[in-house]
N, C-alpha and C positions, 0 to 999 in steps of 0.2 A: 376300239380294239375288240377280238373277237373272245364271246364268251368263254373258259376255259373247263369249261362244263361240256358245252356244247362241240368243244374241240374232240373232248376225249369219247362223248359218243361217238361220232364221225368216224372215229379213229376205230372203235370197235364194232363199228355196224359194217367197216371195208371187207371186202372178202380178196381172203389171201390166194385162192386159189388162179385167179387171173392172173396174177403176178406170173414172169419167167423166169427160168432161169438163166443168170448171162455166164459167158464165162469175161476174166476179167484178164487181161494182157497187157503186162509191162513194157511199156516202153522206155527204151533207152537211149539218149543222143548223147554218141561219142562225139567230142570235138573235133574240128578236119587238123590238118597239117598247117595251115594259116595260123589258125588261135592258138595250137599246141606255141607254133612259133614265137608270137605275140608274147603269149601268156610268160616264156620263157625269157623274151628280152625286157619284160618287164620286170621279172624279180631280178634278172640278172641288175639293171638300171638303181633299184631298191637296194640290193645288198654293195653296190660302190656308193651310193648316198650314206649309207650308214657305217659306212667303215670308216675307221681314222686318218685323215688325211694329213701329213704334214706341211701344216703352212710357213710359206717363208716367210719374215719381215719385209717390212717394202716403208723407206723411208717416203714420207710425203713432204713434199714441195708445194706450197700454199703462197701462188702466184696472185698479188693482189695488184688488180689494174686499175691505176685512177682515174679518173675524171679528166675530158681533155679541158682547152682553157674556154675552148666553142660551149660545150657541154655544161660548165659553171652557170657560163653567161645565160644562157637558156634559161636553166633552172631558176637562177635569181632573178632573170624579168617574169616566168611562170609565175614564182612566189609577192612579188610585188604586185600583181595585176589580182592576184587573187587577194591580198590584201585589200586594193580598193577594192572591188569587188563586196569585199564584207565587212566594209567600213561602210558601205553607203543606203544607209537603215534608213532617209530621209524622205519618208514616201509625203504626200501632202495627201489631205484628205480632200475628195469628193464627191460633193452632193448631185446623185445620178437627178438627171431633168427626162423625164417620162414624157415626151409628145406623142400625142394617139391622135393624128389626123383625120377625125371621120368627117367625109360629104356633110354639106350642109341642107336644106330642103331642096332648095334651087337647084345644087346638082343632081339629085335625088331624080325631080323632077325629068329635068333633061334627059336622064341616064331611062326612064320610063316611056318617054315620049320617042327617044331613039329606037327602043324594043318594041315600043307598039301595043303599051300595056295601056297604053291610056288613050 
């Protein structure tokens, strides 16, 4: 960070006379006829949201559809299957047999004599 020492020389060694003068000018953007429009269907939108609406009753009807008799059947062979499924905890145990077949001299040999090393 800069020293605040050396800021404020800085600041009083600048000479003001270089400075210009601007002049400075307002700018104003009126809205076109689109956004006025917009803007307008939007409160309009706001102020029916927030008005009091009388709501009618409306009895409901809570049509409840069973199950067909296919659909049963389905479901209880699913649930049966997954049943055995996790009933059958019976793993056996096995002891892994590691065979690492390396060449023995003799093929060693061979496999040198084919290449021409020897």
């Amino acid at each position: 960070m800069a020293d605040p020492n050396a800021v404020l020389t800085d600041i009083n060694k600048f000479n003001k006379d270089q400075m210009h003068h601007v002049e400075v000018t307002e700018k104003t953007h009126l809205p076109d006829k689109e956004q006025v429009e917009s803007e307008r269907k939007e409160v309009q939108l706001r102020q029916e949201i927030e008005q009091d609406h009388q709501l009618h009753h409306v009895k409901v009807e809570e049509k409840v559809q069973l199950p067909s008799p296919d659909d049963i059947a389905q479901e209880r062979q699913e649930m049966q299957l997954r049943a055995e499924i996790e009933g059958q905890h019976s793993l056996k145990h096995v002891d892994p047999l590691v065979r690492n077949s390396l060449p023995d001299a003799e093929a060693i040999a061979e496999e040198k004599k084919a290449l021409g090393k020897e």
